[in-house]
GUZADO-220052 format. One record per residue (C-alpha): residue in three letters; residue number from 0; x, y, z. Coordinates in Angstrom, 2 decimals, decimal comma. Layout:
BEGIN
   rest    nr        xx        yy        zz
    ALA   NUM         X         Y         Z
...
END
This chain:
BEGIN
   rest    nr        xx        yy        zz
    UNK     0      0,00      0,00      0,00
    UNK     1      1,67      3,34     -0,69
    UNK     2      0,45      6,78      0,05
    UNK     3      0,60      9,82     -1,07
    UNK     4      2,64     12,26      0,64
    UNK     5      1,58     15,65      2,15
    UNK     6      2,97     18,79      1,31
    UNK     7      5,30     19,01      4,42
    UNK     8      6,35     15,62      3,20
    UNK     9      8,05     17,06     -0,27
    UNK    10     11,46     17,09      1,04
    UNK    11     11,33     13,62      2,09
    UNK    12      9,84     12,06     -1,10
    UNK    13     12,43     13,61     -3,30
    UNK    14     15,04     12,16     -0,69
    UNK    15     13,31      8,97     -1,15
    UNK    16     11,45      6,95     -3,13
    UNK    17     11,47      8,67     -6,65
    UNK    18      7,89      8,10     -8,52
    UNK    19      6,41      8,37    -12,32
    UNK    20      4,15     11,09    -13,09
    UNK    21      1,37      8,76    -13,61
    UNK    22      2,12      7,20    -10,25
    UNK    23      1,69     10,50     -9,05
    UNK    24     -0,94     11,89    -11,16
    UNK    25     -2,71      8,25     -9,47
    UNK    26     -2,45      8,75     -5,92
    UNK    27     -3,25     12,45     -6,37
    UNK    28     -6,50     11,28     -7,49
    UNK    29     -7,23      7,49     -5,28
    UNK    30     -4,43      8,73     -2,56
    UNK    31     -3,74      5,66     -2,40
    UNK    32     -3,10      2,66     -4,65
    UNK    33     -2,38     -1,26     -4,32
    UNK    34      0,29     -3,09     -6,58
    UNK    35      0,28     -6,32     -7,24
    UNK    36      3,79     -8,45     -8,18
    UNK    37      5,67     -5,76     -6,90
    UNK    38      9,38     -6,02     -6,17
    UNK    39     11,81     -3,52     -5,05
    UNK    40     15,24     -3,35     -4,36
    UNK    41     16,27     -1,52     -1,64
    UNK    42     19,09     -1,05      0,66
    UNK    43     16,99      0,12      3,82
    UNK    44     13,44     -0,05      4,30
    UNK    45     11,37      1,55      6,93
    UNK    46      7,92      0,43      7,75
    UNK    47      5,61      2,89      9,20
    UNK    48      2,21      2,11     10,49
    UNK    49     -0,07      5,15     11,20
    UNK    50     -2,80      5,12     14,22
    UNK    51     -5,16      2,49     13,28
    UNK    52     -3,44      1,28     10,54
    UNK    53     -3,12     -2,11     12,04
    UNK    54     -6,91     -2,66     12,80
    UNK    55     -6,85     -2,36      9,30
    UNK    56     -4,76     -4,29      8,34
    UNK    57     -4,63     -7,55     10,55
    UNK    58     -7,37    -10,15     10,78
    UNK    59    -10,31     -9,71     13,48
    UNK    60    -10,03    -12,81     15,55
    UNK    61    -12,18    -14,18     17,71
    UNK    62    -11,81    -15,91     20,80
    UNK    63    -14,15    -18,18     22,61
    UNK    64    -15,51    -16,77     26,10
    UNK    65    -15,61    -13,35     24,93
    UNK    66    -18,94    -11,52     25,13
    UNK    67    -19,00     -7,67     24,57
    UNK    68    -14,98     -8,04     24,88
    UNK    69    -14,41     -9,04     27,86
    UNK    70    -13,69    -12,75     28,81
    UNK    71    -15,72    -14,83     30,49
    UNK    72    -14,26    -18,01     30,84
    UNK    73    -10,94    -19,45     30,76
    UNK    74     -9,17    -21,06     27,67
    UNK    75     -9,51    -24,64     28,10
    UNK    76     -6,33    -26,52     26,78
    UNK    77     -4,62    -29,87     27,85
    UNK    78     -1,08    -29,92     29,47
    UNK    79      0,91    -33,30     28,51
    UNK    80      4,07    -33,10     30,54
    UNK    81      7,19    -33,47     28,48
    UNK    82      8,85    -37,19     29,61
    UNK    83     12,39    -37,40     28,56
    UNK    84     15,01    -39,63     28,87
    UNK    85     18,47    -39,57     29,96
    UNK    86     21,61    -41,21     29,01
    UNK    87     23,09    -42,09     32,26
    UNK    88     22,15    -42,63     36,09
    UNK    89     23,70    -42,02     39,17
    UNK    90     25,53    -44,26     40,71
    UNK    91     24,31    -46,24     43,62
    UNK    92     26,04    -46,27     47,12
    UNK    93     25,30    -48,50     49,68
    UNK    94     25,67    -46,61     53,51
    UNK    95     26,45    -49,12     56,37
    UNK    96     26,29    -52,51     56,63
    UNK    97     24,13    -55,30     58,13
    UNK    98     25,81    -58,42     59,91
    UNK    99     25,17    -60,40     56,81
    UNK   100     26,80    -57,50     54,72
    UNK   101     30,34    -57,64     57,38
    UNK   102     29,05    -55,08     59,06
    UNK   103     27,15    -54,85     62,56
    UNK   104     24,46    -52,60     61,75
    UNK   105     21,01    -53,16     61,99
    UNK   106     19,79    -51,43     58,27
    UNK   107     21,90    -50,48     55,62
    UNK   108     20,60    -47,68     53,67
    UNK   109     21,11    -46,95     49,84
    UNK   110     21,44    -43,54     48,31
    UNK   111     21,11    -42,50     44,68
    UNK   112     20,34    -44,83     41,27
    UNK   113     18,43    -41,81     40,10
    UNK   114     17,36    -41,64     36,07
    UNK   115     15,54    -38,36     35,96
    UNK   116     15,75    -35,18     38,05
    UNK   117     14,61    -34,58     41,78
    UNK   118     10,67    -35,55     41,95
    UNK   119     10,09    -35,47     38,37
    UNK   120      7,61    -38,46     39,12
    UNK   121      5,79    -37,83     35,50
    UNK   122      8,51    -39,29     34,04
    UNK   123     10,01    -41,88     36,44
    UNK   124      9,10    -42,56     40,24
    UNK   125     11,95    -41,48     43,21
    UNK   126     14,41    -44,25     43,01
    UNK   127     15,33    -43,83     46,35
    UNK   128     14,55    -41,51     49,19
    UNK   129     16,78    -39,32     50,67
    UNK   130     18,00    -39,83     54,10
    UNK   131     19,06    -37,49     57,09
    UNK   132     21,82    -37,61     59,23
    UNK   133     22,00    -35,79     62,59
    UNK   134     25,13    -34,10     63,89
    UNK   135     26,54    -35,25     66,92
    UNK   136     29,59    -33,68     68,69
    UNK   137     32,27    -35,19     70,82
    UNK   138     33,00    -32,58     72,85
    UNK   139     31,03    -29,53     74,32
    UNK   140     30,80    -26,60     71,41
    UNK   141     28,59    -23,71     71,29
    UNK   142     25,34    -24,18     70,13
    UNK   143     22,21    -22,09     69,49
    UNK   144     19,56    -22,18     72,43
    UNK   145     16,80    -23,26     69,76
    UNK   146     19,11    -26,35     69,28
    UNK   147     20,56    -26,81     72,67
    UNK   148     16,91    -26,93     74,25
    UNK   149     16,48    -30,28     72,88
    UNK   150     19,84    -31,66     73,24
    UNK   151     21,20    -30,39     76,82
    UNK   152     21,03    -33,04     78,37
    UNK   153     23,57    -35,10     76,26
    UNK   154     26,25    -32,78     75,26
    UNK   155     29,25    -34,07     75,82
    UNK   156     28,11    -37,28     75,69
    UNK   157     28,00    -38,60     72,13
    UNK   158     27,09    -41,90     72,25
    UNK   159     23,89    -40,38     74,67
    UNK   160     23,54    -37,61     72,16
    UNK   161     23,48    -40,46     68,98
    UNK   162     21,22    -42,45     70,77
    UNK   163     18,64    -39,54     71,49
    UNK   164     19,05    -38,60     67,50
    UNK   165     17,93    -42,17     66,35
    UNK   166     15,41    -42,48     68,85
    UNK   167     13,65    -39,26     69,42
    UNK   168     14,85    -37,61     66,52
    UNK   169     14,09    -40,61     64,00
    UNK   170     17,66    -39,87     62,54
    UNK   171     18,32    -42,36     59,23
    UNK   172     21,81    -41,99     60,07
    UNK   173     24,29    -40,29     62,83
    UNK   174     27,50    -37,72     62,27
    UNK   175     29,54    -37,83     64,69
    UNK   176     32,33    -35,28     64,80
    UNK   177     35,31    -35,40     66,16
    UNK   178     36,17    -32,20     66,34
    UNK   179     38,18    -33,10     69,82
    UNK   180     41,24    -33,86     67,49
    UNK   181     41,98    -30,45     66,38
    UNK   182     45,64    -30,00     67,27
    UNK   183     44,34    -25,64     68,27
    UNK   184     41,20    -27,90     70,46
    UNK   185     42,26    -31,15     72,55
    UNK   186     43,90    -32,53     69,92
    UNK   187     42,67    -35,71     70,63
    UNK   188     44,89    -38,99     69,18
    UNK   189     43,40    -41,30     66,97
    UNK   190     43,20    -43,93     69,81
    UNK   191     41,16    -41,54     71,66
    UNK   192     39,03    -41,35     68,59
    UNK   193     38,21    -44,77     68,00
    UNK   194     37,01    -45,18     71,73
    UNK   195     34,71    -42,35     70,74
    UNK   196     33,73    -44,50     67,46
    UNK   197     32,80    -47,67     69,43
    UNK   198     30,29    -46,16     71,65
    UNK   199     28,99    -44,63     69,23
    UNK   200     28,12    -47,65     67,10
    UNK   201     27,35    -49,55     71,03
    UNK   202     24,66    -47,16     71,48
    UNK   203     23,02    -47,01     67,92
    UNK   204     22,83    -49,44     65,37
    UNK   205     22,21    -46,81     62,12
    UNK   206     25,15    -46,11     59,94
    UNK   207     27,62    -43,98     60,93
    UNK   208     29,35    -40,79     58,78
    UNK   209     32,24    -40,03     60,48
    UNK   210     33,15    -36,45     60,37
    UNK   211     37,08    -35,02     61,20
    UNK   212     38,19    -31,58     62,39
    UNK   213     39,08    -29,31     59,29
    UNK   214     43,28    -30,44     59,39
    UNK   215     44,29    -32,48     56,60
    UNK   216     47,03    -34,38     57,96
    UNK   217     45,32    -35,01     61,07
    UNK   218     42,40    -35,54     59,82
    UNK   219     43,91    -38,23     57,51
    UNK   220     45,75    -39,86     60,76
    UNK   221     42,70    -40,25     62,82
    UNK   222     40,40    -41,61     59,81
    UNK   223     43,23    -44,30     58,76
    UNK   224     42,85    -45,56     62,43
    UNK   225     39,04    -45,78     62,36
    UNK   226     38,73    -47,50     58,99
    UNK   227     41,11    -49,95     60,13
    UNK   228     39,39    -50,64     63,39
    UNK   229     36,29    -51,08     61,88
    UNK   230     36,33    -52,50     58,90
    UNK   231     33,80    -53,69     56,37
    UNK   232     30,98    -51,33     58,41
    UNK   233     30,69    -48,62     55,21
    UNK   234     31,26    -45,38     57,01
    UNK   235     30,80    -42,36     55,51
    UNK   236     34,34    -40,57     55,51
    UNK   237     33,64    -36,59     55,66
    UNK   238     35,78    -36,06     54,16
    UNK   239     38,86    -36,48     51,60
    UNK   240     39,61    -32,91     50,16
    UNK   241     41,92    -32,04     47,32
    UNK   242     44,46    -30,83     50,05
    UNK   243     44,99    -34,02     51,58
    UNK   244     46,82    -37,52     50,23
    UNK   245     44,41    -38,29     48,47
    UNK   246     45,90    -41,56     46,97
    UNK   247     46,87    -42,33     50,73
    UNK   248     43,25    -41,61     52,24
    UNK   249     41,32    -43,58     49,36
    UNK   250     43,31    -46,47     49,55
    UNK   251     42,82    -47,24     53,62
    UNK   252     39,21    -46,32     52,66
    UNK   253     38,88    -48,79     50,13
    UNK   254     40,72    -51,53     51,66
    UNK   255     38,38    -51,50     54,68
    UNK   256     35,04    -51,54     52,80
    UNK   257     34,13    -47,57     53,36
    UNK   258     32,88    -44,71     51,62
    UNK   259     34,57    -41,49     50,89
    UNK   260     32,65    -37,96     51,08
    UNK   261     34,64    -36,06     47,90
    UNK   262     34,26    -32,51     49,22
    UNK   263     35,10    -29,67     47,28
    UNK   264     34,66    -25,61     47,53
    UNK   265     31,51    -25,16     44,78
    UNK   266     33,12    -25,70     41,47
    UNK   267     32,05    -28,51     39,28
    UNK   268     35,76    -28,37     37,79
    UNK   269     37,45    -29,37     41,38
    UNK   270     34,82    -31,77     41,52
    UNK   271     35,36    -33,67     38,38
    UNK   272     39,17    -33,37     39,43
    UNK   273     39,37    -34,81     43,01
    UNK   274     36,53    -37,62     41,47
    UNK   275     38,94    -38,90     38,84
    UNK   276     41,33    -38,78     41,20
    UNK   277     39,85    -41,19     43,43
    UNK   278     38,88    -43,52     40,43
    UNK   279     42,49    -44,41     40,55
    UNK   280     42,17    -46,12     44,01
    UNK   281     37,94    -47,37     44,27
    UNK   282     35,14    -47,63     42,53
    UNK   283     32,65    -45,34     41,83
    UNK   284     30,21    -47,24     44,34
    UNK   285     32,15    -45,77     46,98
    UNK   286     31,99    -41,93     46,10
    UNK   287     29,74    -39,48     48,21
    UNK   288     29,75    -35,71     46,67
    UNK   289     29,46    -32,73     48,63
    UNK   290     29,67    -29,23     46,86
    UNK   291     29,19    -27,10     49,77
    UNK   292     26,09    -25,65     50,99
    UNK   293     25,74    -22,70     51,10
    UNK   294     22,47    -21,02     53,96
    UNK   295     19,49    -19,14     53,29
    UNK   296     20,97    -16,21     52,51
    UNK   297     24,56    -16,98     52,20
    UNK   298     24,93    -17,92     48,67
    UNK   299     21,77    -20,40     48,49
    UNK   300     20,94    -19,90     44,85
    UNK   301     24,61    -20,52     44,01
    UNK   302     24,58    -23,41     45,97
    UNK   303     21,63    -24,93     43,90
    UNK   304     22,53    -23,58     40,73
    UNK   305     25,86    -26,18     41,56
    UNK   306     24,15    -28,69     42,37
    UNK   307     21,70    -28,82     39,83
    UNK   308     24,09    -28,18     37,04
    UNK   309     25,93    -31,91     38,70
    UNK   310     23,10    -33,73     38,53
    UNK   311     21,82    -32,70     35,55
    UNK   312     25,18    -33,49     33,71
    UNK   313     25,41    -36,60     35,81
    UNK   314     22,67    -37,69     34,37
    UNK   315     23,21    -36,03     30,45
    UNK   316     26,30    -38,55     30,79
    UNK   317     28,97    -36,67     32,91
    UNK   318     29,95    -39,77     34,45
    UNK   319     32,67    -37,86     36,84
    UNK   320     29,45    -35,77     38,21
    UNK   321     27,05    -38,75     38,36
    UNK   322     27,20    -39,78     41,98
    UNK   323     25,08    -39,19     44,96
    UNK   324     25,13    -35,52     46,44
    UNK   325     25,33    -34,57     50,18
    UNK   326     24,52    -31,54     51,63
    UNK   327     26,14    -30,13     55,28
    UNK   328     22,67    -28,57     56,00
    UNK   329     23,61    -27,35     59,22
    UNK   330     25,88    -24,53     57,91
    UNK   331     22,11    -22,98     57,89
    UNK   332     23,45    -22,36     61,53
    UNK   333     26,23    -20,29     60,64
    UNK   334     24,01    -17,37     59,57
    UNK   335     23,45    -15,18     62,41
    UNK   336     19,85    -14,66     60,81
    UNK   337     19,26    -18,11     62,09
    UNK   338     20,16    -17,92     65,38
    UNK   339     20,68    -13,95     66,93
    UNK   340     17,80    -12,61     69,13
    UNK   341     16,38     -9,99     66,86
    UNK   342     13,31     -7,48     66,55
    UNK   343      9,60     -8,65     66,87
    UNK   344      9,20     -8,87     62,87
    UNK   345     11,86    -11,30     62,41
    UNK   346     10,00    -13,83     65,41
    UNK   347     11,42    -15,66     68,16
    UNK   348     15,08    -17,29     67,33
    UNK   349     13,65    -20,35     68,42
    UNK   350     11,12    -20,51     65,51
    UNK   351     13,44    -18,72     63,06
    UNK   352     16,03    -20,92     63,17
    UNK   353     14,82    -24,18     62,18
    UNK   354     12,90    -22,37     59,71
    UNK   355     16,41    -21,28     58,06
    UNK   356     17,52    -24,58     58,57
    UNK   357     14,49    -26,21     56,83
    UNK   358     14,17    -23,63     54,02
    UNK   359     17,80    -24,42     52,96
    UNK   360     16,98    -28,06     53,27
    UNK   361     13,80    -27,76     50,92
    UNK   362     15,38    -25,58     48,34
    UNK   363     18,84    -28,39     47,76
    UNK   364     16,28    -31,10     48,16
    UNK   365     14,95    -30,05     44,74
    UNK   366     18,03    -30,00     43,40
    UNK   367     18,66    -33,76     43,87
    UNK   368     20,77    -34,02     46,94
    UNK   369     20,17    -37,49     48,52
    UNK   370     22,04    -37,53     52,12
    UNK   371     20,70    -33,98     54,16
    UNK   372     23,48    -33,33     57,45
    UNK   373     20,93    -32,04     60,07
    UNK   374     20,60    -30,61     63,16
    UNK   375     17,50    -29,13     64,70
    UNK   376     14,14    -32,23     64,93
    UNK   377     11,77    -29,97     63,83
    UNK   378     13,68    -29,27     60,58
    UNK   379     14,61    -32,78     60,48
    UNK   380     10,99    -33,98     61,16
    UNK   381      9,58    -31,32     58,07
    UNK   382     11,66    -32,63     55,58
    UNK   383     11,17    -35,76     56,40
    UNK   384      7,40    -35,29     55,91
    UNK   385      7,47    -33,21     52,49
    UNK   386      9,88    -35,85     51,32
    UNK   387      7,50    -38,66     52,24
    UNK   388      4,57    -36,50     50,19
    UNK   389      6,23    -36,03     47,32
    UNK   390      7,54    -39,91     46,88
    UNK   391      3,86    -41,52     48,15
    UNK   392      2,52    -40,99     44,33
    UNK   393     -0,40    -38,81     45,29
    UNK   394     -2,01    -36,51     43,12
    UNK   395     -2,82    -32,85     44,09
    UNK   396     -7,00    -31,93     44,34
    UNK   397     -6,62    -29,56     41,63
    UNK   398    -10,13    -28,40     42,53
    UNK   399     -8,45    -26,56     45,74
    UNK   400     -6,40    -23,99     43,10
    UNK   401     -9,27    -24,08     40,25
    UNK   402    -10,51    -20,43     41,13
    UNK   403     -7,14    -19,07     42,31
    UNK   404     -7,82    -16,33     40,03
    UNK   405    -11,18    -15,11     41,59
    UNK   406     -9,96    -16,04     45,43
    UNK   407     -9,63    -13,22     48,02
    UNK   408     -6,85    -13,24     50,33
END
């Protein structure tokens, strides 16, 4: 369609298009014309509708539940959820070990196998729930009051403190750290930390992780003693980092029928590295991640950004990233948010802080992570219940969100 130009307009039609005097002598009569097989070439081309030009110009459409044009009803449409499937799963790893297994626990509990992404049940059903360890100290340390209300009575007693975790607490599984053997602390010997060990597994019979103090080489000393006084009883070791012998650590690991916790600082890279490093000395059966978790507040969204990015290449056929993931879930602690007596809008500590705990919890359970380090029951006793929803196969009463759009708050 091509107008004619106004008078103001002169100086721009001689700059641009350039038309015959019967063109002209046309539109000066119709003001405006239609061609038909029309071609031009041009080197720029600008498009300019005027007001109302469009209405014109584009179809009127109609849409069903519109009277007097305004809508009445919802579209009505099916959703079909997109079920894909993925070249590789994650590997399987066995926790503790039964009598029959070599072990002297009373369950064994098994972590990972996973073939699609966190609770993506419309593809494939939760291979395996996740499980929750709770922390348990061998020495007195600071704690928050909304924690230390419910544990008082058994600090600095850890086999007392494991067995209140298991049985009150309905822990899967019981960390004990032994942070007594910090050469700046106690620094406990490794004889002194195997004693610590065998009440522990007297007073519980849930597998163990077994957590160090933060020193590399002592760290490596202590959990060389307690692999080879227990042996064949699939500890968690928390952990082997890239800073210790790592050939050295994963072959006293190995040898005595454990597992090692590959920790490394949130980079996929480091991971991949300190993994393949470890493939050198046991099998990928035997391979905990942790990527660091980061709190509520504290670098969350990286956190799950890192560990969804591992288990989705895990399972896209990463095979270095394609293990189970754990998360230290108590570092929800370390944010003062979580623990400091604040004003009246941010509630009392003592509600706030499992909160934090259990929002951090909720937001890496999505992610995949399959072995949750705990600390507060209340946090420990919500996951476990949104977990057990979300794995039971039931279907949401959509009828309870239907009107969403018309309900008043």
């Amino acid at each position: 369609m091509i107008q004619l130009p106004q008078d103001g307009d002169k100086k721009k039609e001689d700059e641009g298009l350039k038309l015959s005097s019967d063109l002209l002598e046309a539109l000066a009569k119709f003001q405006q014309i239609e061609l038909q097989d029309f071609e031009m070439d041009v080197k720029e081309l600008e498009i300019i509708f005027e007001p109302g030009m469009a209405g014109q110009i584009m179809p009127k459409i109609k849409l069903p539940g519109i009277a007097g044009g305004k809508p009445t009803a919802m579209l009505q449409t099916a959703f079909v959820p997109p079920v894909e499937t993925y070249p590789n799963k994650i590997t399987e790893v066995k926790l503790g070990a039964t009598r029959s297994e070599g072990g002297t626990r009373g369950r064994s509990l098994i972590i990972g196998g996973e073939t699609s992404p966190a609770f993506y049940n419309f593809e494939r059903p939760t291979t395996h729930k996740p499980v929750i360890t709770l922390d348990v100290f061998d020495m007195e340390v600071p704690l928050s009051k909304a924690v230390k209300m419910h544990v008082k009575d058994v600090v600095g007693d850890p086999a007392a403190w494991a067995k209140l975790a298991v049985d009150k607490f309905d822990a899967d599984m019981v960390t004990i750290h032994l942070i007594s053997i910090d050469p700046l602390l106690k620094d406990a010997t490794p004889k002194d930390a195997v004693k610590t060990v065998e009440k522990v597994l007297q007073a519980v019979d849930v597998p163990l992780v077994i957590g160090g103090c933060g020193d590399p080489v002592k760290d490596a000393d202590v959990f060389e003693a307690i692999c080879e006084a227990f042996p064949g009883e699939r500890f968690l070791i928390s952990s082997i980092t890239r800073d210790m012998d790592v050939e050295r650590c994963a072959k006293y690991v190995k040898k005595n029928g454990h597992i090692a916790l590959s920790f490394t600082p949130m980079d996929l890279n480091l991971a991949r590295e300190l993994n393949r490093r470890l493939y050198d000395f046991m099998g990928r059966e035997d391979i905990v991640m942790d990527l660091t978790t980061a709190a509520l507040g504290y670098g969350l969204d990286y956190a799950f950004t890192n560990m969804e990015r591992a288990r989705i290449g895990g399972l896209m056929g990463d095979v270095e990233l394609a293990h189970p993931m754990s998360s230290g879930t108590t570092n929800a602690w370390a944010a003062r948010e979580a623990w400091l007596k604040m004003s009246a809008e941010w509630e009392p500590r003592e509600l706030r802080g499992p909160l934090w705990e259990v929002t951090t919890a909720l937001t890496l359970l999505l992610t995949g992570v399959d072995l949750f380090m705990m600390m507060h029951p209340a946090a420990v006793k919500t996951l476990k219940d949104v977990t057990n929803y979300l794995t039971s196969g039931k279907k949401a009463d959509a009828s309870k969100f239907a009107e969403w759009v018309s309900v008043k708050a």
